[in-house]
Structure formats: C-alpha cells, structure tokens
C-alpha positions, 0 to 999 in steps of 0.5 A: 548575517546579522538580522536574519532570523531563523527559519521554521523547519519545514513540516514533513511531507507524506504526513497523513492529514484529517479532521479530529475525530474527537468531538471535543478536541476539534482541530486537524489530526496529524499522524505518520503512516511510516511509524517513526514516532507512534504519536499523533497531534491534534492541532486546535483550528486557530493554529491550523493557519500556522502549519503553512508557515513550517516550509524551512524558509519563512522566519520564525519572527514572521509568523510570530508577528503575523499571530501579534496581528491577529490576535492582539496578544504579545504572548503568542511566541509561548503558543508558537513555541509549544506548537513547534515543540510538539510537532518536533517531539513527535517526529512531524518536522524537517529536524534532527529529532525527526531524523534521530527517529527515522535512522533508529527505525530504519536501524531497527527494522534492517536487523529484525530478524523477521517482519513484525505484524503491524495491523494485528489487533486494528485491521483483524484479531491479535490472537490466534483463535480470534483470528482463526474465528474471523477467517473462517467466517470470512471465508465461509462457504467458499468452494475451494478449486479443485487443481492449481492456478497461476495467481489470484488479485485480491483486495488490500482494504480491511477485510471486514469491508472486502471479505466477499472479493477476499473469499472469492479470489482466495477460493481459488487456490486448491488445497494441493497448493501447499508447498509453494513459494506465494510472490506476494506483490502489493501496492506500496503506498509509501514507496518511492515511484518506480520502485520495487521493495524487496526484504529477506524477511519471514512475517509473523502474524498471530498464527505465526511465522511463515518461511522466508524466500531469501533465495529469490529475493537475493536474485531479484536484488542483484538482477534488479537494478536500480529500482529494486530497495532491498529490506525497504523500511515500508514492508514494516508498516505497509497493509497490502502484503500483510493481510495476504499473508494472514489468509495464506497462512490460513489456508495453508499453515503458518509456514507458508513460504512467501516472497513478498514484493512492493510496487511503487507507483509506475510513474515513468509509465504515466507519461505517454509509454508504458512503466518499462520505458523506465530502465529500473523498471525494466531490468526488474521485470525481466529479472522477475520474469526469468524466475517465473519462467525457471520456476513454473508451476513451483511459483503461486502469485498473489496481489494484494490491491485495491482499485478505484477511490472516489470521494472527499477523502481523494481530493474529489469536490463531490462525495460517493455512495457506493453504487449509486449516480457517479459510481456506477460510471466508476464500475463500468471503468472498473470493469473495462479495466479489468476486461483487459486483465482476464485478457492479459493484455498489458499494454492494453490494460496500462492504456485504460490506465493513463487515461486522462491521468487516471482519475480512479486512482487505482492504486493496485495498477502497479502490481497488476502490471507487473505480474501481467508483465512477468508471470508469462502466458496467462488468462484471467476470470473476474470473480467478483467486484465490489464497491465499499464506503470506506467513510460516508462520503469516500468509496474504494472498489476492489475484485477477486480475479484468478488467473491460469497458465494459457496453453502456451505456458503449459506446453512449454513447462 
C-alpha cells in the first residue's frame, strides 16, 4: 500500500544483554548463547535507545525521524543502517540471514557424529594434561565412597567457583561404579519449557569420547511424548551436562557411558500443581521411571544444577554478597528446600518451589524433580552448601547432595 514503509525486523528474543566490558568501548554487549553466529556487538550508548525500535513493527522511516530530531543531523539514515547491518550480519535479528544461520547449525549439529565439547579451553582446560591437573586439585583430598549410590546433585557453575560442592558430591561415587550408564540430568537454560532434550550422541572432552546411550535414548523418544526434543540443538551449547561428564570421565575414564537428558523449565507446574499436570511431562516421567525400575543398580543418576541467583544480574534492584545480610535469608530457604530432597519428598520439595513464584530462581528445581520423581524409592544427605559471587554484585549457590536406594528399592531389586 502505497505509503507505508518498511518495518525494522524484530531483534531476537533470548539474546544475552550486558554492559561492555571493554572500558574503551562503553555501550551494551550483545551476544547469542545458542551460537548461531559466534559474533558479538558492542552497541555505543547513543544508539542503545534505537534496539526498542527493532519489535518487526515500528517503520524504519519512524525511527529515522526520531534520530533527525534528536540529533539534528539528516545523516542519521548512514548510522541507522550500519546499526541494522551489523545486528543482521551477526545473527541477532528476526531475518533471513539470522534463519540461514540457525537451520545451518541446527543441520550440522543433527548430523554430528558426537557432541563437540563447547566450554574447553573458558570454563576448564582444552588439553588433557591440563585438565587432568585441574580435576585432580579440584578433587584433592576427597575420600571416595566405599559401595555404590543412587545418584549425586552436583553444581553446573564453573568449577573454578564450585569445586568444594563438585568434590563433595562427586566423592561419593565409589570406584566400583565403573561400568555403569550415568543419567545425566541437567538444567537446560535455552530449552523450551516443559520439555525434555534428549541426543544419541557420545561427548567429546579433552580426555576423549565417552560412550553413547542410543539405546535408552530411543526408549525415552518413543515412550516420551510430546515434551521429549530428540537430538535437541541446546546439548551443543549447554554447560550443565558438559562439566558432569569432564568429572565423570575422570573418575572413571574417558568412555564412560552416559545418557545425557535436558530439562526445560516445569512450567506447567508453577501454576498452582505440580509439573506432572502437564501430559508431556507426565508420560516422559514415567517412560524415565520404567527404565530406572528395569535397570536398577545398572543405572547411576547425576544432576548438574545450581540453585539460587540473587542480585543485579537476575533482575534484583539490590546487590548480593555471598553470606552476608539478605543471603543468609536465601541459605536458610535453600537449605528448607533441600530438607525436602534428602527426604524425598517431591511434591513437598515442589511446594517450597512455587512459592511466591519462586523468587531464588533455582534453576536446578526441574532436574531435582524429575529424578525425584523417577529414580524410585531414595533417601538423601546433603554434603555440603555454598554461596559464590558469580560477579560483585550477583550470587549463585549450589550443594553436593548424594542419594541412596531406600530399603524398599533394595528388597524389590
């Protein structure tokens, strides 16, 4: 129709957002945590305003106008268009080249024949003798168990900053556990809620390439349901499983077998029931439990999962210091919530959960539930708790917590 102008494209949502880093080029850091394109932005502060604008309905003529006003200057339309170039080129708008990108990835990451490790080199060393070196300080001093558990919570944040809880939970898997499949169940932080990301693909780290569940993750797909997301694109970028396999590969060498689960945020559950209300949810539960039950001893769960996150970074108006004034609030929550896991007390534990709409944001309640939900009859024992100033003004906390078959388990096996 004629006089209508173009929309900006909509600027994508789920893009991670921060101050620059760099002191020199102040302004807003603009990144993709699924990795479509590997490019970041740093957009200066005069045009940090302008991102409003990119909502795939505002004309491009109206905020070309807005920056004549502003500034003055008829020029603008040259700064506007290298602002939409190079949020378009990499990868950070609602366009062709942005889908071109994604269905190149998604392509590549579906035929992969195994999960390529994504935070080498960042989060822990790229080299196997490096990494050796760091696990084995990480984990020093550590007593490991004498007999076998039914799973272990440990954190997902840097080891760097969670190593004690990581040493603590991991501790607790005895050296006669070798030769088990290891359920992997991590949080998945760019999942789709109420899901479960499954892939038949076997990690490789720097110690090398584990072994590969295809088996059980074809029984969960066709047993699954709707929530199940078959060779999920987020196992190819996520951290939470990652770092649980680093440590079990080191304990029990690089092929260890490990079938490795995402789960998205239990939604469903936050709305006054619990995340089985949810049918998906619910058949992919029990297609999980079957197998816990037919496999038994043969089965070792790990969860890789954080708890709460206080501060300016979650949206909070007020900064946090680990263990001091607000967080030691957080710590006697934290540890009410984790009462209810050494208990085993699902729907218990997810009550303390939906609380007020949970204001810790623990994001490790999805993975905590579910292997509450599916792994039977289990009692737990917290090993240990902390909190970690993840920035100065932002604070995650985590634990080490192991769990056993209860004696009803054991008389049924």
């Amino acid at each position: 129709m004629a006089g209508v102008t173009p929309a900006l494209p909509a600027l994508r949502r789920r893009l991670d957002l921060m101050p620059s880093p760099v002191p020199e080029r102040p302004g807003l850091l603009i990144r993709d945590p699924y990795r479509f394109a590997p490019g970041m932005v740093i957009i200066p502060p005069p045009l940090v305003p302008c991102l409003a604008f990119f909502d795939g309905r505002t004309p491009r003529l109206d905020l070309l106008e807005r920056l004549v006003r502003a500034t003055g200057d008829v020029g603008v339309g040259e700064v506007l268009r290298h602002l939409e170039e190079a949020l378009s080129r990499n990868g950070f708008l609602e366009d062709d080249a942005y889908a071109a990108m994604r269905d190149e990835r998604l392509a590549a990451f579906t035929a992969a024949p195994r999960r390529e490790p994504a935070h080498a080199g960042q989060a822990y060393p790229d080299d196997e003798a490096g990494l050796r070196a760091a696990l084995d300080g990480w984990m020093d001093g550590a007593d490991r168990a004498a007999d076998g558990v039914a799973g272990i919570a440990a954190p997902h944040v840097s080891p760097e900053g969670g190593w004690q809880s990581y040493r603590a939970a991991y501790a607790a898997l005895a050296p006669g556990l070798a030769g088990r499949t290891f359920v992997v169940l991590g949080t998945s932080h760019y999942g789709d809620a109420d899901t479960f990301g499954l892939t038949r693909k076997p990690f490789a780290t720097p110690y090398g390439v584990s072994a590969g569940a295809e088996d059980l993750a074809d029984e969960l797909a066709e047993r699954g349901g709707d929530a199940v997301r078959l060779e999920d694109y987020c196992h190819a970028v996520e951290h939470s499983i990652e770092f649980q396999v680093v440590f079990l590969q080191h304990l029990f060498g690089a092929g260890v077998r490990v079938l490795p689960v995402l789960c998205g945020p239990m939604v469903a559950g936050m709305r006054g029931g619990l995340p089985e209300d949810d049918d998906g949810v619910a058949r992919f539960l029990e297609a999980l439990g079957a197998i816990a039950r037919r496999e038994g001893e043969r089965l070792v769960f790990v969860l890789g999962v954080d708890m709460a996150h206080v501060g300016r970074r979650y949206g909070d108006a007020e900064p946090a210091r680990a263990g001091e004034g607000p967080l030691r609030a957080v710590e006697a929550r934290d540890r009410e919530r984790c009462a209810r896991l050494e208990a085993a007390d699902a729907a218990g534990f997810w009550a303390l959960v939906r609380e007020d709409g949970d204001p810790l944001r623990w994001c490790g309640a999805s993975p905590f539930y579910t292997f509450l939900r599916a792994a039977g009859p289990v009692s737990g024992r917290l090993l240990h708790y902390e909190q970690w100033n993840i920035d100065d003004e932002s604070v995650v906390s985590f634990a080490g917590l192991s769990f056993r078959r209860s004696a009803a388990k054991e008389s049924s096996s």
